[in-house]
C-alpha positions, 0 to 999 in steps of 0.5 A: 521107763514109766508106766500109765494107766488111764481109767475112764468109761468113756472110750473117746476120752482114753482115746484123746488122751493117748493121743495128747500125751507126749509119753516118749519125750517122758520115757513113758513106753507102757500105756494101759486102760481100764473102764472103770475102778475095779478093773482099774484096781486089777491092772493097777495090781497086775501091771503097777504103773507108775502113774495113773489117771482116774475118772472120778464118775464111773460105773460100779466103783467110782474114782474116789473109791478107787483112789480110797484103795489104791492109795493105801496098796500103792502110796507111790504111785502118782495119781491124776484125776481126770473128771468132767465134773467140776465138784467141790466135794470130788475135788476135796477128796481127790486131794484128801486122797493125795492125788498130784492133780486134778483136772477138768475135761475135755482135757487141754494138752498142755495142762496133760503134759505138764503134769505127766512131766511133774509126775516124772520129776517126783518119781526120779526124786523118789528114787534119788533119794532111794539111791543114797547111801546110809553113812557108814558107822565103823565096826557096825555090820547092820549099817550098809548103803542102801542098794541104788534104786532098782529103776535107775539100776534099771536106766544102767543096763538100758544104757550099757546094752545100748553102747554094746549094740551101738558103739558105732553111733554118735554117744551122748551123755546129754541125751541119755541125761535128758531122757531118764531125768537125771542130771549129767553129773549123777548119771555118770557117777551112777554108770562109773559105780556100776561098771568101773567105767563111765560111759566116754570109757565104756564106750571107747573100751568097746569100740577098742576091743571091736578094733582089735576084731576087725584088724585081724581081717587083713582084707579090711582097711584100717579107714573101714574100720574106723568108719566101722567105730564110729570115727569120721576121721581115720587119723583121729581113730589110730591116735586112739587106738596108739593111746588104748593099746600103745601101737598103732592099728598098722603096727598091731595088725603087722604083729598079730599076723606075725603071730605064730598060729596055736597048735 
């Protein structure tokens, strides 16, 4: 999940580009703001977006100084200036400073969402290749792979804590691909190499072990149940559950009551 920051002086520009900004198709979920570079710097410090939009004329510190400082602390960071000033010399040393893009006020929505979606496309590069390993060298301790990347580590766990509150849902791997940029393919290598699972094995794992939960309940029919996991069809649910645990759920409920209580 990414974070923004706006900086402008004029309230009505940050105002219109919250508004025009498609932040949760992106999966953009932390906007900050900022009225001029120096406070800027101390968010920017502070909150470290991953993206950050910049008026180039400010008050105090102006955008190209801001841009001057805040690309030598955080090289990373994506920068999009955002000027009302169609100026050469400002446009020369936005892209001196290495910002993504430069555009002109007042801002045209499909231009804003264009490069926020570059900006989320580079930043996921970043951290694929931060994500693969450093070939191994026999009977070399100091060569390992490197670790996978802290925010797609991150994009992990958002996934499993997902499945473990809502198995009972519809699960797509699509989805989950298309909301944090990454292929399908790679998603689920990433998920496998975390776990030992991937996500379809995860997720039937879960629902498996809240079967084995609710079947103890006589009370509870075993259509309940499945409807319970997510299964639309009953039959469907004990052909898995025959294939996970080798018994059908009326088999597996009549041996566990049959179970003599512990002591």
């Amino acid at each position: 999940m990414f974070k923004v920051l706006i900086i402008d002086d004029e309230k009505p520009v940050r105002q219109a580009i919250t508004a025009m900004g498609h932040w949760e198709e992106f999966g953009i979920t932390q906007l900050y703001e900022a009225m001029e570079g120096a406070g800027g710097l101390a968010v920017l410090r502070e909150k470290q977006p991953e993206i950050v939009m910049v008026d180039m004329k400010m008050p105090q510190m102006d955008g190209v100084q801001f841009l001057e400082t805040a690309c030598r602390e955080y090289p990373r960071v994506k920068y999009i200036v955002i000027s009302g000033y169609d100026d050469y010399e400002y446009t020369r040393r936005a892209i001196k400073a290495k910002v993504l893009d430069y555009l002109l006020k007042p801002v045209i929505e499909a231009e804003l969402n264009e490069v926020l979606r570059q900006a989320v496309s580079e930043l996921n590069k970043q951290w694929d290749v931060q994500a693969e390993p450093v070939p191994q060298v026999v009977n070399h301790p100091l060569l390992q792979p490197l670790p996978l990347a802290k925010e797609n580590q991150r994009y992990l766990y958002e996934i499993k804590n997902y499945i473990d509150q809502h198995y009972y849902r519809e699960i797509s791997l699509k989805v989950f691909a298309e909301r944090y940029y990454l292929s399908k393919e790679y998603l689920s290598k990433l998920f496998k190499d975390e776990f030992g699972y991937n996500i379809y094995e995860y997720l039937l794992r879960i629902r498996m072990a809240k079967a084995r939960e609710l079947l103890m309940d006589p009370e509870v029919k075993i259509v309940t149940i499945a409807g319970k996991l997510g299964y639309h069809d009953h039959n469907y649910f004990s052909k898995a559950f025959k294939t996970y645990y080798g018994m059908t759920p009326t088999d597996f409920r009549e041996k566990s009551l049959k179970a003599p209580a512990c002591d």
